[in-house]
C-alpha positions as CSV (number, residue, x, y, z in Angstrom):
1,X,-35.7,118.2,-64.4
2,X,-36.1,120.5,-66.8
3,X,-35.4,118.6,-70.5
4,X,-33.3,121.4,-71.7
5,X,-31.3,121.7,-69.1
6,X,-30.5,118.2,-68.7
7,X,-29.7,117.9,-72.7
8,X,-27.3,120.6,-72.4
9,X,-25.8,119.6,-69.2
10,X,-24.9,116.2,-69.9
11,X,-24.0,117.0,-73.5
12,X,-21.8,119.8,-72.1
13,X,-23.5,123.1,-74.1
14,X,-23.8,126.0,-72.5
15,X,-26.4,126.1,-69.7
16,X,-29.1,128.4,-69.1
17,X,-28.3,129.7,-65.3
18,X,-32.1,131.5,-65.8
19,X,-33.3,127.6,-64.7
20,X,-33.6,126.3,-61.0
21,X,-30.4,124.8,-59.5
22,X,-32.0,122.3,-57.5
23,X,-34.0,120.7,-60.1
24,X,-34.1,116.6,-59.9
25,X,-34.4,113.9,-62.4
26,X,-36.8,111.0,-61.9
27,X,-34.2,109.1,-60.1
28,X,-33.2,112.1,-58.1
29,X,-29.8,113.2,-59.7
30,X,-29.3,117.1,-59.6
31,X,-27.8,119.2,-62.0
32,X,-24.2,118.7,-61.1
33,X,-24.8,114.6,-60.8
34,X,-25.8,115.3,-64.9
35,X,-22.7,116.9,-65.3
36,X,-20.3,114.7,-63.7
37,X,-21.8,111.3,-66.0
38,X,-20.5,113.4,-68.6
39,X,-17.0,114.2,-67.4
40,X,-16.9,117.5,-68.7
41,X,-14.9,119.4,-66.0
42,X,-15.5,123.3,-67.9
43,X,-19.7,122.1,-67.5
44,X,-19.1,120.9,-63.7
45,X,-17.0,124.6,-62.7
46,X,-19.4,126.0,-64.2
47,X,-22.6,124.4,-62.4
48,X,-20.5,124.7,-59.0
49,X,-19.7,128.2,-59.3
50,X,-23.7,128.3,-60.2
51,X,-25.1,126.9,-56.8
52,X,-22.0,125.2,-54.4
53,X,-24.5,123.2,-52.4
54,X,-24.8,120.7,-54.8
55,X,-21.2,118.9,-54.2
56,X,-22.9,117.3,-51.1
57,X,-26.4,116.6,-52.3
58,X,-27.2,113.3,-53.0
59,X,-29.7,110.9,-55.3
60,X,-31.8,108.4,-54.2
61,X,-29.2,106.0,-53.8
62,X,-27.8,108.0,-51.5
63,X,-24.3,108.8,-54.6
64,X,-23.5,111.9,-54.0
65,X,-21.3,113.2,-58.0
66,X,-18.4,112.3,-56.9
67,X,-19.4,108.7,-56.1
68,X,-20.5,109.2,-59.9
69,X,-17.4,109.9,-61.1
70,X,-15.4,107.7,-59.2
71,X,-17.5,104.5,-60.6
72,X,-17.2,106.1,-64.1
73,X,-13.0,106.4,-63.7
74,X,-13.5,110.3,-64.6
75,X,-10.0,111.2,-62.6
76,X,-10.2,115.1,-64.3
77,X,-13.6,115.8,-62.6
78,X,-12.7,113.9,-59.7
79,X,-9.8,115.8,-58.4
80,X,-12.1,119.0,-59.5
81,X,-14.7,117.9,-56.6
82,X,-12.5,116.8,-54.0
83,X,-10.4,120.4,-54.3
84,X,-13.3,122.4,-55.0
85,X,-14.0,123.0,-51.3
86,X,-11.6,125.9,-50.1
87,X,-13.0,125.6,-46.7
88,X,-11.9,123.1,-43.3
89,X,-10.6,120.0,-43.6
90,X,-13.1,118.5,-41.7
91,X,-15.5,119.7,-44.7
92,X,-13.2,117.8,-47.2
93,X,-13.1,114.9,-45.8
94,X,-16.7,114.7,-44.8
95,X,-17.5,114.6,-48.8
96,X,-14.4,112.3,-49.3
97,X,-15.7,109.5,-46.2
98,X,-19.7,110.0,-47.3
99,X,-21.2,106.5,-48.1
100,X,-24.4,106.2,-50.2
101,X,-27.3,104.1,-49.3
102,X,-24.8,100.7,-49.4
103,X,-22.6,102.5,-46.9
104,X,-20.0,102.9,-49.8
105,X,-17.7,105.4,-50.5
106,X,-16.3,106.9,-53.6
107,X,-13.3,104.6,-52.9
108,X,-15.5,101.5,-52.7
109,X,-16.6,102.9,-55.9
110,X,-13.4,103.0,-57.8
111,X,-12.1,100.1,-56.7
112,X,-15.2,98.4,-57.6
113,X,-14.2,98.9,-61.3
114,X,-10.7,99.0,-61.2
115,X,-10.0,102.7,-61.8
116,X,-6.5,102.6,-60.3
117,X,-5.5,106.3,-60.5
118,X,-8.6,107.5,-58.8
119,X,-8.1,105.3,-56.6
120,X,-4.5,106.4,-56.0
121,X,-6.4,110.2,-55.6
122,X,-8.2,109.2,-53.3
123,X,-6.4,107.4,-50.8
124,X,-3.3,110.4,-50.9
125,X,-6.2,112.5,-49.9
126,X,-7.7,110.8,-47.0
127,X,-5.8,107.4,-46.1
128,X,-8.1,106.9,-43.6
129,X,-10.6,106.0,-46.5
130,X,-9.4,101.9,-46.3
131,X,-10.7,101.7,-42.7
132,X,-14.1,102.1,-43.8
133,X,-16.4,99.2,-44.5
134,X,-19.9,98.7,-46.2
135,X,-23.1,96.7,-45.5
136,X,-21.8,93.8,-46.7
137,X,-18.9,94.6,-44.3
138,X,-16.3,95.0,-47.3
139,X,-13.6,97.1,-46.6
140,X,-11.6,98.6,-49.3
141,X,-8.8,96.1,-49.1
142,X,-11.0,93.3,-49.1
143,X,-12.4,94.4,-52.3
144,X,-9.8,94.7,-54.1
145,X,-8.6,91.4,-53.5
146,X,-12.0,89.7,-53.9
147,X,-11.9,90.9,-57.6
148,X,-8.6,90.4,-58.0
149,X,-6.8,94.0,-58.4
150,X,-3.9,92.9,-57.2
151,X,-2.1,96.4,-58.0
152,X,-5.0,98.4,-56.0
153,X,-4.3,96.0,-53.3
154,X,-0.5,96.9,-52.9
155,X,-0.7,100.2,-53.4
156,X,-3.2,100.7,-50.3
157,X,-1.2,98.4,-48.2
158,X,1.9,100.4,-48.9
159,X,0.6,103.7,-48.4
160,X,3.0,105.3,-46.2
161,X,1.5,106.1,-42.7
162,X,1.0,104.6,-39.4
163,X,-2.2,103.8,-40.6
164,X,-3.6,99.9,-40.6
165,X,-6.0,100.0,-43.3
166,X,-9.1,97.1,-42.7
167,X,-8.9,93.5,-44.1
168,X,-12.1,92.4,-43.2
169,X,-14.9,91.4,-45.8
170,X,-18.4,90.0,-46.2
171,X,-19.6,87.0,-43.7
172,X,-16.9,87.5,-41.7
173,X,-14.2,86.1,-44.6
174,X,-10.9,88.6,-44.4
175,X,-8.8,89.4,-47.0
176,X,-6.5,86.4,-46.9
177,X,-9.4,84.1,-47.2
178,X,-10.0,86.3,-50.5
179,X,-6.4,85.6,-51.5
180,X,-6.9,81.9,-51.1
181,X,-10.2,81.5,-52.5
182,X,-8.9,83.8,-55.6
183,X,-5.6,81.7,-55.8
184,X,-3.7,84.7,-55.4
185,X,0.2,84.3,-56.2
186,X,2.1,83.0,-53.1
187,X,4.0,86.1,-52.8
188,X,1.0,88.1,-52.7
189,X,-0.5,86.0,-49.6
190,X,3.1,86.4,-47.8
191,X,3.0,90.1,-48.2
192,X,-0.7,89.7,-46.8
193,X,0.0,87.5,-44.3
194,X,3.4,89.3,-43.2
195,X,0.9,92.8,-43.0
196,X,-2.3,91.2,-41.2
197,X,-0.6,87.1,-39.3
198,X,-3.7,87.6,-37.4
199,X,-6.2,87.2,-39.9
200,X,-4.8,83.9,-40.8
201,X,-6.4,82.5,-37.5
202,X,-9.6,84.3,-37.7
203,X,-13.3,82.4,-39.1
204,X,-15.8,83.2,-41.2
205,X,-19.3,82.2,-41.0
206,X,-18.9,78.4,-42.0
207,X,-15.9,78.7,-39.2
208,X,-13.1,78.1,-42.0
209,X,-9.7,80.1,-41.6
210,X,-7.7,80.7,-44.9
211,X,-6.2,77.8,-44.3
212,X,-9.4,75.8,-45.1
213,X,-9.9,77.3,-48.2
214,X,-6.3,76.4,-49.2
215,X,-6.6,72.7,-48.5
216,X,-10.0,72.6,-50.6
217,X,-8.8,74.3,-53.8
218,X,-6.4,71.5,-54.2
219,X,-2.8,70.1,-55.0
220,X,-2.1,74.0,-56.3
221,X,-1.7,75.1,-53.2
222,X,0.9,73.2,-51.6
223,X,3.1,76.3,-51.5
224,X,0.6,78.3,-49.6
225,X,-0.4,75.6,-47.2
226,X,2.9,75.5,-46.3
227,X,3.5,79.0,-45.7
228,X,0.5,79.1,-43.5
229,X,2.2,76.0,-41.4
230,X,5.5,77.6,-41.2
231,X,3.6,80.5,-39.6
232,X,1.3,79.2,-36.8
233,X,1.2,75.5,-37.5
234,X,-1.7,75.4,-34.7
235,X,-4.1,75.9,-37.1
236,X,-3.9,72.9,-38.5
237,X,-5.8,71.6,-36.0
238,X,-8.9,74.3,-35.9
239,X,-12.3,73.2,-36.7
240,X,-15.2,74.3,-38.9
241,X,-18.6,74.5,-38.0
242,X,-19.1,70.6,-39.2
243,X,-15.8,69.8,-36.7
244,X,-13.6,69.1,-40.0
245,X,-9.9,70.7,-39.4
246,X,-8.0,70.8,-42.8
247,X,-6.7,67.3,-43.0
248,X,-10.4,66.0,-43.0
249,X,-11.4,68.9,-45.5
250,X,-8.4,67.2,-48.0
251,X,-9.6,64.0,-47.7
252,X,-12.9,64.8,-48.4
253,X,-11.7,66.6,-51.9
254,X,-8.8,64.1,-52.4
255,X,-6.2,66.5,-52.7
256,X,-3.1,63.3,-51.9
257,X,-0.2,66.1,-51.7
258,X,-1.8,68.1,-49.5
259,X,-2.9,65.2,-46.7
260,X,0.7,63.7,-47.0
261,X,2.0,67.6,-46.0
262,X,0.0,68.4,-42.7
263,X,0.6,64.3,-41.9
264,X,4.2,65.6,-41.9
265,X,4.1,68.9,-40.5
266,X,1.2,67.6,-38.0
267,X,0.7,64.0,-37.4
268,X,-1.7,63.8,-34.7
269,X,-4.1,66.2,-36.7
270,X,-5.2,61.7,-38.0
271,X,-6.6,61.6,-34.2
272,X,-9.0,64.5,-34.8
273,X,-12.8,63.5,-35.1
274,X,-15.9,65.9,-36.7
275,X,-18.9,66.4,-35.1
276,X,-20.2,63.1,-36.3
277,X,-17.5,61.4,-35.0
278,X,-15.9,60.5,-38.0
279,X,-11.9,59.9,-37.9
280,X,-10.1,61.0,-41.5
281,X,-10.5,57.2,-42.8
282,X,-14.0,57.3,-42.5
283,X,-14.2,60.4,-44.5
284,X,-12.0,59.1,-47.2
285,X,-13.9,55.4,-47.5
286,X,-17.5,57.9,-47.6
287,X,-16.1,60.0,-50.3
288,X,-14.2,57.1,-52.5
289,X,-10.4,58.0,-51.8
290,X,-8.5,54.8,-52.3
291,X,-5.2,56.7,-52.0
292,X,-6.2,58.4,-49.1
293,X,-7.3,55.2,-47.4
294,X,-3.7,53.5,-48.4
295,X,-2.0,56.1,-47.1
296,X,-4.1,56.1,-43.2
297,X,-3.9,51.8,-43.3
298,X,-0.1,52.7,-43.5
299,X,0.6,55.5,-41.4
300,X,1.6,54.4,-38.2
301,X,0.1,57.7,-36.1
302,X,-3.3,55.8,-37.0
303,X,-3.0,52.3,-36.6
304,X,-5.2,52.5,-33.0
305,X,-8.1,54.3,-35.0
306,X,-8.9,52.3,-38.3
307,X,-11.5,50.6,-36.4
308,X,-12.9,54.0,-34.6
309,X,-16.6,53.7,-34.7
310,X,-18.7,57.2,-35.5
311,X,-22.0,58.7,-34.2
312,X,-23.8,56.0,-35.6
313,X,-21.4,52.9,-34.6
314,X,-20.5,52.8,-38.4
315,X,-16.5,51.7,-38.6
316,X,-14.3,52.4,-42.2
317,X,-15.7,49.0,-43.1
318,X,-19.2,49.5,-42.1
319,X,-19.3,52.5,-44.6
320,X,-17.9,50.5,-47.8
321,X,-20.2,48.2,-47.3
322,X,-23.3,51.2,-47.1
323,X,-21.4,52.7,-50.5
324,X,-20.7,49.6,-51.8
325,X,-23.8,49.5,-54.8
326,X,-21.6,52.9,-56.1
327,X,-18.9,53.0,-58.0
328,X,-16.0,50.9,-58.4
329,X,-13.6,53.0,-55.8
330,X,-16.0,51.7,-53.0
331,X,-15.5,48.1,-54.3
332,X,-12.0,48.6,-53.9
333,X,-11.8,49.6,-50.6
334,X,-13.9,47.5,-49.1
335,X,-11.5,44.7,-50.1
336,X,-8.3,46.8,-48.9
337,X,-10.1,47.1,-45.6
338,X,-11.3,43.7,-45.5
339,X,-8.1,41.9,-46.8
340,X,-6.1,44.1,-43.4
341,X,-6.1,41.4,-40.4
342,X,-6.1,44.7,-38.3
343,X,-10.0,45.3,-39.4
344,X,-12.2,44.2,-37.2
345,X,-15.0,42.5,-39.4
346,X,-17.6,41.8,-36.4
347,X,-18.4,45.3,-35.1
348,X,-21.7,46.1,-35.1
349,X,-23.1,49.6,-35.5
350,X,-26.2,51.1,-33.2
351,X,-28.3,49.2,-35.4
352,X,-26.4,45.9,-34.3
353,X,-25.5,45.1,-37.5
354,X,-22.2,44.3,-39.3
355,X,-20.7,44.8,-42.6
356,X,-21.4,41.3,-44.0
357,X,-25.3,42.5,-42.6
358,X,-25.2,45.6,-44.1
359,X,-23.9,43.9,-47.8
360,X,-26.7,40.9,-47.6
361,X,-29.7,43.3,-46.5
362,X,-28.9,45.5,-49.7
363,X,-31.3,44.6,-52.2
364,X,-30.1,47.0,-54.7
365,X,-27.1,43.7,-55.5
366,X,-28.2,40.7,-57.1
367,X,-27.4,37.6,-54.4
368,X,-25.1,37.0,-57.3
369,X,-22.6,39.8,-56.6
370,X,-23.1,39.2,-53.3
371,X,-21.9,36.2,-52.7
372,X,-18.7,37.9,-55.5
373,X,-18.2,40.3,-52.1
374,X,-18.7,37.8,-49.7
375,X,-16.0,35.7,-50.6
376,X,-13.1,38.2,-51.8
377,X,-13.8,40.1,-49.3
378,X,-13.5,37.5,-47.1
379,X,-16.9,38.4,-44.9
380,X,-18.1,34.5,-45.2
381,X,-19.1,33.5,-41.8
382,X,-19.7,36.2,-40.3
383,X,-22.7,36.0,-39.2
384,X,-24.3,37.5,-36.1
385,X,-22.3,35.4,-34.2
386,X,-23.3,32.0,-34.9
387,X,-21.4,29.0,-35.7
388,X,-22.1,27.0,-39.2
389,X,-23.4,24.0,-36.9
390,X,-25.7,26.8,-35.1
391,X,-27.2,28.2,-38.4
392,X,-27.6,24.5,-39.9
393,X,-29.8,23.8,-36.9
394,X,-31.9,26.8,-37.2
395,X,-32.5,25.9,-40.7
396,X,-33.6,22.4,-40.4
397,X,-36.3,23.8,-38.2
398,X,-38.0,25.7,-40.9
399,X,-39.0,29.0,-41.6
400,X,-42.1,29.5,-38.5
401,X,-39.7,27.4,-36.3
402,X,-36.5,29.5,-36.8
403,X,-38.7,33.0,-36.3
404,X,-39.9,31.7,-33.2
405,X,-36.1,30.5,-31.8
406,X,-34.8,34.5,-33.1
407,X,-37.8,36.1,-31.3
408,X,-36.8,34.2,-27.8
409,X,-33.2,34.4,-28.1
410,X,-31.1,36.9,-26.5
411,X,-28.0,37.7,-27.9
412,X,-25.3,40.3,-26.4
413,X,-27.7,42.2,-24.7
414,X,-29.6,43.1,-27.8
415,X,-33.1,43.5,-28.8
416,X,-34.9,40.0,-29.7
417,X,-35.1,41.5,-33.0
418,X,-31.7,41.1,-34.4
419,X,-31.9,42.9,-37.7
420,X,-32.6,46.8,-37.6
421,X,-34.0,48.1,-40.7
422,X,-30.8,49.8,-42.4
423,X,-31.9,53.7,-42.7
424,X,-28.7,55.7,-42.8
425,X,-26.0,56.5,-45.5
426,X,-27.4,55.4,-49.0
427,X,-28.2,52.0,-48.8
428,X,-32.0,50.6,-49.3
429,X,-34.0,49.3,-46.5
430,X,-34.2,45.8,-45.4
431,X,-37.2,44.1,-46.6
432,X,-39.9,42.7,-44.1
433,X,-38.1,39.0,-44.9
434,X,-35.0,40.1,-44.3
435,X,-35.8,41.6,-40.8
436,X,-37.2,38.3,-39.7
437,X,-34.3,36.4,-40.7
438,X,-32.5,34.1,-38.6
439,X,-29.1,35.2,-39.5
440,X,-27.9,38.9,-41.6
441,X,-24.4,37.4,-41.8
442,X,-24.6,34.0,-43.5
443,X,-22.7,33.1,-46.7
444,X,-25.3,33.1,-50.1
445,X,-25.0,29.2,-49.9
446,X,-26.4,29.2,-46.6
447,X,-29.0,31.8,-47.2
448,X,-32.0,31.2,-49.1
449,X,-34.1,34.2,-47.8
450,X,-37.8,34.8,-48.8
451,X,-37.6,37.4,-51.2
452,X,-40.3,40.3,-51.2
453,X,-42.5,38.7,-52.8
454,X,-44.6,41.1,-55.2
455,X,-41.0,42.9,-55.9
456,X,-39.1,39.5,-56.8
457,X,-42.3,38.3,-58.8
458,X,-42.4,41.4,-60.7
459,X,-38.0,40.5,-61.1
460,X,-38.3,37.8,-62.2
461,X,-40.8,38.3,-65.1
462,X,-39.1,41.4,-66.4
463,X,-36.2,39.1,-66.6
464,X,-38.0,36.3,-68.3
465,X,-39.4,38.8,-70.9
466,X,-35.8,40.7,-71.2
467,X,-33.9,37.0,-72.1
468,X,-36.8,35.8,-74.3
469,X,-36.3,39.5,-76.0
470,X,-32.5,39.1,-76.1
471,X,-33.4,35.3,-78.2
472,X,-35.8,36.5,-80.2
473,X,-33.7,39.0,-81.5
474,X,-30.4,37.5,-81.6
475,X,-32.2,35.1,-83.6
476,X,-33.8,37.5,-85.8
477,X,-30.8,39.5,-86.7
478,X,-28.7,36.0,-87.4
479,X,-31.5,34.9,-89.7
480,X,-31.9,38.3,-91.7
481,X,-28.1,38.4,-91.9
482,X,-27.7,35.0,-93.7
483,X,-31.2,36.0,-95.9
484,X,-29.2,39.1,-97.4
485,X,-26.5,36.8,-99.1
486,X,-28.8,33.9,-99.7
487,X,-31.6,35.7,-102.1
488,X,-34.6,33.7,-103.2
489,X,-33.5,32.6,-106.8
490,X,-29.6,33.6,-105.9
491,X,-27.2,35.4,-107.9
492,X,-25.8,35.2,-111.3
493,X,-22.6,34.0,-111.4
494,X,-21.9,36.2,-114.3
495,X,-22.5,39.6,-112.8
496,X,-22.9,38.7,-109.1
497,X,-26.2,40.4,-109.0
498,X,-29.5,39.0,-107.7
499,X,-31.2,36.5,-110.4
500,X,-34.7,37.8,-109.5
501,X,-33.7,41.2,-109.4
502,X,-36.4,42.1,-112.5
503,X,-39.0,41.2,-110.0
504,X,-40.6,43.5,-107.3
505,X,-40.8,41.1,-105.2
506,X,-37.1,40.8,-104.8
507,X,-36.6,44.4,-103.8
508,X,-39.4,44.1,-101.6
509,X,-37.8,40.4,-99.8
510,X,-34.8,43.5,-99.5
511,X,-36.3,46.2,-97.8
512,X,-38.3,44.0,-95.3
513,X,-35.4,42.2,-94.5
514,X,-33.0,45.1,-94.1
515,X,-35.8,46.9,-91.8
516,X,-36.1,43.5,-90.0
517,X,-32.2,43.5,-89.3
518,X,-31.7,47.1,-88.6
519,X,-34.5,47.0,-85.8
520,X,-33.3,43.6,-84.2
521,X,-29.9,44.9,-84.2
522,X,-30.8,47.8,-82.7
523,X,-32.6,46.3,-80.2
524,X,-29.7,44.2,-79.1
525,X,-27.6,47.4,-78.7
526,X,-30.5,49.2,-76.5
527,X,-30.4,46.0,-74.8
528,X,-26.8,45.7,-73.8
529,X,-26.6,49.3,-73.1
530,X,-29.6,49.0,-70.5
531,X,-28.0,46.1,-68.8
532,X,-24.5,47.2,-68.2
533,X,-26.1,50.9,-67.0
534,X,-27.8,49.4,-64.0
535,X,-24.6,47.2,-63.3
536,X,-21.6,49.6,-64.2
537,X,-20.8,51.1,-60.9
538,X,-20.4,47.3,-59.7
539,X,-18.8,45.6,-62.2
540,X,-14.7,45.0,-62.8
541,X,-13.3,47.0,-66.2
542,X,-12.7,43.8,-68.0
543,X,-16.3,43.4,-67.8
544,X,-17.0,47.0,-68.8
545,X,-14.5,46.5,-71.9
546,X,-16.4,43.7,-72.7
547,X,-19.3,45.6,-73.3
548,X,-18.0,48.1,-75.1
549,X,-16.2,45.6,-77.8
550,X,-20.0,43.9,-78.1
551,X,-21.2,47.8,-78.6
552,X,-18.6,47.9,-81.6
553,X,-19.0,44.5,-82.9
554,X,-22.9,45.5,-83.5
555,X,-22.0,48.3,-84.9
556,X,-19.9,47.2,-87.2
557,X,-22.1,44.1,-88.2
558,X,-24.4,47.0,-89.0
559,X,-21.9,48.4,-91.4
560,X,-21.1,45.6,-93.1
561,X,-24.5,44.6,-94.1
562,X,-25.5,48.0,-95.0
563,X,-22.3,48.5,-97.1
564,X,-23.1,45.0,-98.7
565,X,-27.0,46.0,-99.4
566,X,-25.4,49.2,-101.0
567,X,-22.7,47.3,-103.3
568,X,-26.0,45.4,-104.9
569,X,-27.9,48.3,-105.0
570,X,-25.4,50.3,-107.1
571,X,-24.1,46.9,-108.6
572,X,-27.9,46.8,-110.3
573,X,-27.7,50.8,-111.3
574,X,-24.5,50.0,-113.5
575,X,-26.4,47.5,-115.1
576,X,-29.6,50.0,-116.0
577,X,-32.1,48.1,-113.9
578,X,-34.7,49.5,-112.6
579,X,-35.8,50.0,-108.7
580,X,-39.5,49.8,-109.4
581,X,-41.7,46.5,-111.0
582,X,-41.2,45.3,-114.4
583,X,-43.5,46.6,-117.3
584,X,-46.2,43.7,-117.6
């Protein structure tokens, strides 16, 4: 396009009609696209009295200038181009329903940045306008609600008509899965819901209804829940793509109000399984929800299903145990399960193996913790079916003796090999040893397994060099604490400074002892910190409290023997003496 007539068209100066009409820019706008970025409705009469054809031309992104107005909230030049046409109706409302390259229209447009009052044009012109959806398959509705112009959304649902305008939106989601997903006032999703009560029950692509949504944004939503059950309380019990209806979606996020609402309003939804076969409990032992597995151990409706095994044979219990080396909520609940006389402790899974198998075959627990689990747990003894007087026999035959007894035994119909290599759900594979053992289940006492040996070798040095470390410097830091207040020479007990304190020697017994104890206790601290990081998601608070008072009382020690190193220092200032050595 011609520079001067794109400087004066979009700066709104008089424009030389001498030029061509249909000149483009580089991104193919024409003269009256310049025009209508500048909102000067005296430039656009002017340029479409000039050449008319240009209200329906269109740029390369298919816009034709009223889309460009319409984004820009120009509402003068707007209702300029949409009663410029003096001709049919049909005309009108072909340049009113034209969509660009994205399939949007100038509606699409305006709600897209919240320019209500062309919006308000727009729809009084052609009501129609709302039915009309995109690429993305956003309908006007729909986008309004997705950004959250609540006003732009009441307004087209209460234009006046026998007109439905569209709800639906992108991947299938309609515009009450918007509402949800937005957190959308509860009156404003009964007001949807009362317009469109079928879109409550329709998918998107994951297969989650609104209601879906509403259980996984949380406790908030109680009120909307609600009003979705009081509606159609069938769709409680519809599935995602992963088979989870919305009591296993609020388990899975721990949202306690919301599971003890559809328990009331639908109690057999606790029956439901996923597509792994996984009952609500499992789900809330898997995801650490020791409320939510209180509340299923209680509930009556469920009392036939706490030992439901899933796909992979795995009961409740089965899974604490696989989570058990995470936090403390796993530690928890495997006690609450294994405490309930209900559990059954001996199921085995497909890989014929049972809690107490799963917990000794974890090599990421010291056999010191697990013999903790064993016995408050109550898991001692269960092992692979044996009695005591069985395992003591197999023992007293020694380690090639007992192998060869496992490898000819048959045992419930299983494999000779009784221990399966443990590949599913977090927890670390059994170790050559332990697959060859004679018995997964026994107490610590009674095992004494053969440890992989390179791994256990390398153990148990790293330990050896991390206690001798610990020694060295605990005795370090005691002996450079007691040095600071015990000075070669000692103090005067007329000034309470250092008697050698002339000397450089002195000040130089000082700094390589207060860089000996800063170091040492440092170390300590690094120490303690490394330690109670690879055991904090297993051990009790008290223990964890206990760390962090040791944390404070090195810190502190620190403190005190800087502040006492400091007192000197400026204790020998007062008296005019010199940091540096004596003149000779």
């Amino acid at each position: 396009m011609d520079a001067e007539l794109f400087n004066s068209t979009i700066s709104g100066n008089e424009i030389s009609f001498a030029s061509n009409p249909e000149q483009l820019t580089a991104g193919g706008n024409s003269v009256l696209h310049v025009a209508a970025k500048s909102g000067n409705v005296h430039i656009m009469e002017k340029v479409l009295d000039w050449h008319p054809p240009l209200l329906y031309m269109t740029n390369f992104k298919g816009n034709t200038a009223l889309h460009i107005t319409a984004s820009l909230g120009h509402s003068d030049t707007t209702k300029l181009l949409i009663t410029f046409e003096k001709g049919q109706v049909e005309i009108k409302m072909g340049l009113l329903r034209k969509q660009n390259l994205e399939r949007n229209t100038a509606l699409h447009e305006a709600i897209r940045y919240d320019h209500y009052n062309i919006v308000e044009l727009l729809i009084q012109k052609d009501p129609r306008l709302t039915s009309i959806t995109n690429n993305a398959g956003e309908s006007p509705l729909f986008l309004a609600v997705d950004r959250r112009f609540y006003k732009i959304a009441l307004h087209i649902i209460d234009t006046p008509g026998d007109h439905l305008p569209s709800y639906k939106g992108r991947k299938r989601k309609n515009v009450l899965h918007a509402a949800v997903i937005n957190r959308a006032k509860t009156d404003f999703v009964r007001k949807m819901l009362e317009k469109f009560p079928d879109a409550s029950l329709e998918a998107d692509d994951s297969g989650r209804i609104p209601l879906h949504y509403a259980v996984h944004i949380g406790n908030d939503n109680v009120d909307v829940v609600q009003l979705f059950l009081q509606r159609n309380n069938s769709i409680a019990y519809k599935k995602d793509n992963e088979g989870m209806c919305a009591l296993h979606i609020s388990v899975n996020e721990g949202h306690d109000g919301l599971m003890r609402t559809l328990i009331e309003k639908c109690p057999d939804t606790c029956e439901l399984l996923d597509n792994k076969h996984r009952t609500v409990l499992h789900l809330a032992v898997e995801s650490g929800r020791i409320n939510a597995v209180k509340l299923f151990m209680e509930t009556l409706a469920f009392h036939d299903l706490i030992n439901e095994p899933d796909k992979d044979g795995n009961t409740p219990l089965h899974l604490a145990a696989l989570h058990i080396a995470g936090f403390d909520e796993y530690y928890k609940i495997l006690e609450i399960l294994a405490h309930d006389r209900r559990i059954d402790k001996w199921a085995r899974n497909e890989e014929g193996m049972t809690a107490a198998d799963i917990i000794q075959s974890n090599n990421k627990l010291s056999m010191k913790f697990k013999k903790k689990i064993m016995g408050t747990c109550n898991l001692e003894g269960v092992d692979d079916g044996q009695t005591p007087k069985e395992v003591q026999t197999l023992e007293n035959k020694g380690p090639s003796m007992a192998t060869d007894d496992q490898e000819n035994r048959v045992d419930d119909g299983k494999t000779p090999k009784e221990v399966q290599t443990l590949v599913n759900k977090g927890a670390s594979m059994a170790t050559d040893d332990q697959e060859n053992r004679v018995d997964d289940d026994q107490t610590p006492k009674e095992v004494q397994t053969t440890e992989n040996k390179g791994a256990s070798m390398a153990t148990d040095d790293q330990e050896n060099i991390s206690n001798f470390s610990l020694t060295s410097i605990t005795i370090i830091t005691t002996v450079t604490y007691a040095a600071a207040f015990q000075l070669p020479g000692g103090y005067d007990s007329n000034t309470g400074m250092p008697v050698l304190r002339n000397h450089s020697a002195c000040w130089l017994f000082l700094f390589a002892n207060s860089f000996s104890f800063l170091f040492s206790a440092v170390g300590m601290f690094i120490h303690y910190f490394k330690i109670s990081k690879q055991r904090k998601k297993t051990r009790p608070t008290s223990e964890i409290l206990l760390d962090f008072l040791t944390y404070f009382s090195i810190c502190f020690m620190l403190f005190a023997y800087f502040a006492s190193m400091w007192e000197i220092m400026i204790g020998c200032e007062n008296q005019s003496v010199l940091i540096a050595p004596p003149p000779k």
